[in-house]
C-alpha positions, 0 to 999 in steps of 0.5 A: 696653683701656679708658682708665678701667681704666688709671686714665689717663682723668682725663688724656685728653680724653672718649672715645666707646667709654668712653662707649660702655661705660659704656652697655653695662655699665650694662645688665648685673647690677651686680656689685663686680668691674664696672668701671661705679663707675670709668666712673661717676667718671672720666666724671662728671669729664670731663662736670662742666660740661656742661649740654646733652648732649642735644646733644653730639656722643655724644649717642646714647651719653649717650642709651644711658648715660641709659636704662641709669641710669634703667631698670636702676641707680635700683631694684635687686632689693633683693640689695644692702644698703644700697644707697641708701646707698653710694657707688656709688648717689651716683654714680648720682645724680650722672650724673644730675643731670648729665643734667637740666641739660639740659629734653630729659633732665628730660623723658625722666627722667618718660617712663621713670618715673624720676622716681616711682622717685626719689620713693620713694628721697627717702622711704625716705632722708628716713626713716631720715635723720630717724631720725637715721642720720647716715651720711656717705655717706647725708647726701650723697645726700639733698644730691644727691636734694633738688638733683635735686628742686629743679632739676626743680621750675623747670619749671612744667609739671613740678610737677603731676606731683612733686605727684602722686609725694608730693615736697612730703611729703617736702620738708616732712618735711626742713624738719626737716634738720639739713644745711644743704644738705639744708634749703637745697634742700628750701625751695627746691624747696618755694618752687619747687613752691609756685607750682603750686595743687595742690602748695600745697593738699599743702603747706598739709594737712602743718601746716607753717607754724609750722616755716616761720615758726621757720626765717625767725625763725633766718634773720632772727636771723643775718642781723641779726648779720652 
């Protein structure tokens, strides 16, 4: 039986049939009655800190989970209702931040596309947050897509191709958050994506400079006040 439908798994070490399971459910039709949101928590849990799985001792399990992540639960057939929205989609998101801590897997994520795939994500959640639909749930997995975002923008050799997938539109759009975290990491991303001269020339047509300029005045002003 495995540890995680027990509900016993946040008091055992990492297990490598649960990781292998979790590799195996995710290539299946996602259904509310798999067990893959508590493998997803209850994992996610026991792998907070890890920052180079591609060199793990499960590292061919992870590689399996990985794949299954990317391929078969970033884009769903569209059955689900607001699935970029729910719970179970921010645990997606989160395994997978865990994973680009690690180059190798920041890498793989653009070898099967997934990077484009999350791209059109941040926009149709950009959307609707700006169309102000402050769903709590929502909220948190634009936090969670724009340090994905960020984290991929360091690599230098990364950033062309964020370019390409229209992020810095989108980034710049968040400008406008009214998260704190959200409009943390969006700047930053954008400072990161700003080094690459394509990405600068995207960033410099979308007229944003004055709303540059008002979040540095809001910044100096509470600077000033501490």
């Amino acid at each position: 039986m495995l540890a995680a439908q027990n509900g016993e798994i946040d008091d055992q070490p990492l297990k490598r049939e649960d990781v292998q399971r979790l590799g195996l459910v995710l290539k299946e039709k996602w259904s509310l009655e798999s067990p893959e949101s508590l493998l997803l928590e209850h994992l996610s849990r026991r792998c907070v800190n890890e920052r180079n799985l591609s060199s793990h001792i499960f590292f061919d399990d992870f590689s399996e989970v990985f794949d299954g992540l990317v391929r078969f639960r970033l884009e769903l057939d569209g059955s689900i209702s607001d699935y970029y929205q729910s719970e179970h989609f921010l645990r997606i998101l989160i395994w997978i931040k865990i994973f680009i801590r690690d180059p190798a897997y920041q890498k793989e994520l653009f070898h099967l596309g997934g990077v484009k795939i999350l791209s059109k994500i941040l926009q149709t959640v950009t959307r609707d947050y700006l169309n102000f639909e402050d769903e709590v749930m929502g909220i948190e997995v634009l936090k969670v897509l724009t340090n994905i975002f960020q984290k991929l923008s360091v690599e230098p050799s990364q950033r062309l191709w964020l370019t390409s997938c229209n992020v810095p539109r989108s980034l710049v759009l968040l400008l406008c958050a009214r998260d704190l975290s959200v409009l943390n990491c969006a700047l930053y991303a954008l400072i990161d994506l700003a080094r690459s001269d394509q990405a600068r020339i995207m960033i410099g047509e979308l007229n944003c400079v004055e709303t540059l300029l008002h979040i540095v005045q809001d910044y100096s002003n509470h600077t000033s006040k501490q």
